[in-house]
Structure formats: C-alpha cells, structure tokens
N, C-alpha and C positions, 0 to 999 in steps of 0.2 A: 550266479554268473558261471559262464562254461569253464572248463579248464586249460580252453585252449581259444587263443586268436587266430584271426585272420588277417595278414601283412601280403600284401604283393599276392597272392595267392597260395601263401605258405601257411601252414598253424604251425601255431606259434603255444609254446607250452608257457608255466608262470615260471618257469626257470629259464628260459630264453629270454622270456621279457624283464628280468630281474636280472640277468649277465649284460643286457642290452643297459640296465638302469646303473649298473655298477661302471661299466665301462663309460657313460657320459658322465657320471659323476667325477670319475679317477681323472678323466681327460679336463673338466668346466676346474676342477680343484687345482690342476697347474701339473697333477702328476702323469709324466711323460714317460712312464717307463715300456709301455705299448709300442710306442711310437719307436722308440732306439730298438727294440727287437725287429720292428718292422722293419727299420734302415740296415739292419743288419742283416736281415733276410734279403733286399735287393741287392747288398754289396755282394754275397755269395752267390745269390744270380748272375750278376754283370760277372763276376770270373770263372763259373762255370757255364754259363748262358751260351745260346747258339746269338747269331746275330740279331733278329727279332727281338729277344730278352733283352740284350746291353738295350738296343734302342729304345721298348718300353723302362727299363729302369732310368734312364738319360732323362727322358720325358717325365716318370714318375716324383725324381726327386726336383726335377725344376718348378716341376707345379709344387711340392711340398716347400722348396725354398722361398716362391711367390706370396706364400701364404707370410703376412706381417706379425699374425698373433702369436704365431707359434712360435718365431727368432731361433732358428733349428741353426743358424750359424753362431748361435753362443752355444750349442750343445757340445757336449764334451769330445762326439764322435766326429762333429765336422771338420778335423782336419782330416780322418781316415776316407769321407769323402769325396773331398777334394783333391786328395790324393787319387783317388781313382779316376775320379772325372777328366784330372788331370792325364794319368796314363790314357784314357781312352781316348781322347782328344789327339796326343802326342804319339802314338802308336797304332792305332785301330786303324784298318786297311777299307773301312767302310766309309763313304765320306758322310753317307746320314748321320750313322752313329757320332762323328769326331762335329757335325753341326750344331748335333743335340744333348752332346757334353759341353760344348762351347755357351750353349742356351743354359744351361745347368748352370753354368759358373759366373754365368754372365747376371744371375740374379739377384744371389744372398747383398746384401748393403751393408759396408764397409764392418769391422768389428768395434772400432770407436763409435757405429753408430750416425755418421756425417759423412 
C-alpha cells in the first residue's frame, strides 16, 4: 500500500489519516475539548473581527448551537457566549450582524431542557 492517499485531491500522509482518526475518535468518545478551543477562537474573532467576521462567527455558532448532539449550551463556556451575542445584538451598529446574534440566541433550548 502507498504511503500516501488521495482525499479531495489532496495526499494525504498515514499521519494525517491517523490525526483525522484520533480527532473522530476524541469527538464520537464525548471529548469536547476541540470544540471549546474552537469557540474560543471565534469569540476572539467577533471582538477583534472586521464586520464580515462578527457576521460569520453569529452564523458559525447558531449552526453549532442547532446541532442537538452536542448540548453546547450545558458547556461550561456558554454563558461567555451569550454574553457576547448578547453585546452584539445590543450594541453592534450593523443591523445584519444584531439579526444573526438574535438567530444565535434564539436557538440553544432552555437549560432545564423543556
């Protein structure tokens, strides 16, 4: 067998496909620790971001909060979240942006769950 794949038109080494096998294993196992770097990487965009960036990150986390499996609103960071959604919504001079913080918040389902 070669030492290298082909994906999308990329090769792919046995160390990409073994970092690709690790990361769905840590995610299918329950561990989220990816995930919370990654929401931390879009909150430091939305406050450094030009206005494009807030709007993709608005959009970014509504679809993450859409998703039912994941329950990203029991995570420990969703109130620092929603605290910004919140600001952006409540301050942001864009009106796209304060629609699609509004769509953001308008997702997660309740924290009791009902």
């Amino acid at each position: 067998m070669a030492s290298t794949l082909i994906d999308d038109g990329q090769n792919l080494s046995k160390d990409d496909l073994n970092e690709r096998s690790d990361s769905f294993r840590s995610a299918s196992s329950g561990n989220f620790h990816w995930l919370g770097k990654m929401v931390q990487a879009f909150l430091s965009c939305v406050t450094t971001g030009n206005v494009k960036v807030q709007w993709n990150v608005c959009h970014a986390l509504s679809n993450l909060f859409s998703n039912k499996t994941l329950k990203l609103q029991d995570m420990n960071w969703a109130p620092s979240v929603f605290s910004i959604l919140l600001l952006l919504l409540r301050d942001s001079s864009n009106f796209k942006i304060r629609i699609q913080a509004a769509a953001a918040l308008a997702v997660p389902e309740s924290i009791n769950g009902e």
